[in-house]
N, C-alpha and C positions, 0 to 999 in steps of 0.2 A: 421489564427492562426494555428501553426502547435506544439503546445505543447506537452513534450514525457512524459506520465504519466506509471513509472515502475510499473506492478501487478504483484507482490509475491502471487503464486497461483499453489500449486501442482495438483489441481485439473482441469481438462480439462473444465467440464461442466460452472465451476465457468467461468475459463477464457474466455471460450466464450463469456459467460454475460456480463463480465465487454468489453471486446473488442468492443461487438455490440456497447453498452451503449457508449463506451469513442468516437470510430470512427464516429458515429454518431452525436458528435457534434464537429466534426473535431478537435478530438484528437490522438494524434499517440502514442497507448497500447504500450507497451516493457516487452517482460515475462522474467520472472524470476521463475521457478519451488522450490528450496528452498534457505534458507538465506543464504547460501553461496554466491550463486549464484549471488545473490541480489545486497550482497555487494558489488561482484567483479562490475559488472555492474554499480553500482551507482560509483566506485571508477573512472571506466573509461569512463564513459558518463556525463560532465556537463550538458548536455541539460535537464536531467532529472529535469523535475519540480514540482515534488507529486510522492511517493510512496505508493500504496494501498498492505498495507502488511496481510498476512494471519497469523496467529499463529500459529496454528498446521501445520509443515510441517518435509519433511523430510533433518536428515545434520546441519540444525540450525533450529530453533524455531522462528516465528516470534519477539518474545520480543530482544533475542540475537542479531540475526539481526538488530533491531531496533537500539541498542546500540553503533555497530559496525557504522552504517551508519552515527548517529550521532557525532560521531567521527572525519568523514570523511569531514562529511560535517552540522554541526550544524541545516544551517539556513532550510535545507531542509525539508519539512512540510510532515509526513510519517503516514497515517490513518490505523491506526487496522480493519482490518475488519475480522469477526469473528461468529462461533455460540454460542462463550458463551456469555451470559451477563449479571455475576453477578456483583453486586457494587463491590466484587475482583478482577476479572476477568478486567475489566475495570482498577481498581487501579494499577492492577501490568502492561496494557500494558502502563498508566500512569509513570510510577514508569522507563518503560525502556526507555522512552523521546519520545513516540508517541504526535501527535500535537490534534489530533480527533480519534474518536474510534466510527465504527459501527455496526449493528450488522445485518447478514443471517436468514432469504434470505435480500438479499440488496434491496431498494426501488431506484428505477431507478432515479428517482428524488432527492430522499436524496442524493445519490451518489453525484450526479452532482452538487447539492449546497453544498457539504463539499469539490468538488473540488474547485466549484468554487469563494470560502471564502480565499482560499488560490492563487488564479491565479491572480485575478482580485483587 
């Protein structure tokens, strides 16, 4: 199984987390620093199979992000992960067509069963 799961993740420490976490169960990470980025990357990668999006980031906003990509590509299943997690917070990554939404620090295991609800 060689699935290319995009992390939207400005932050270095994050991305290594999710990195270790995804390679480890022989998934191939794809960064993306902010929604810009994201999008251009999901416009030009079909392989892409889950997007693990950040919200707070810099250039685009995870939510925006979110909405753009949806765009592009509907069926694509795009998980909020995030430090906030008010029933708002949640609503609005809701509201921009996220599929699941998580919340930091990430449970290594959670991770991996919200991927893999969407893989398998």
């Amino acid at each position: 199984m060689n699935l290319t799961i995009l992390i939207v993740e400005d932050d270095d420490t994050s991305y290594m987390y999710f990195e270790e976490v995804l390679k480890r169960k022989g998934l191939r990470p794809v960064r993306a620093e902010n929604g810009t980025d994201a999008v251009e990357i999901v416009r030009s990668n079909p392989d892409i199979a889950v997007v693990l999006m950040d919200v707070k980031m810099p250039l685009m906003n995870g939510h925006d992000a979110t909405k753009q990509i949806k765009k592009i590509r509907p069926e694509l299943p795009v998980v909020i992960q995030t430090a906030y997690a008010s029933m708002s917070d949640r609503q609005k990554a809701f509201n921009a067509g996220c599929d699941d939404f998580i919340t930091k620090p990430v449970n290594k295991d959670m991770l991996l069963e919200k991927i893999a609800k969407f893989l398998f």
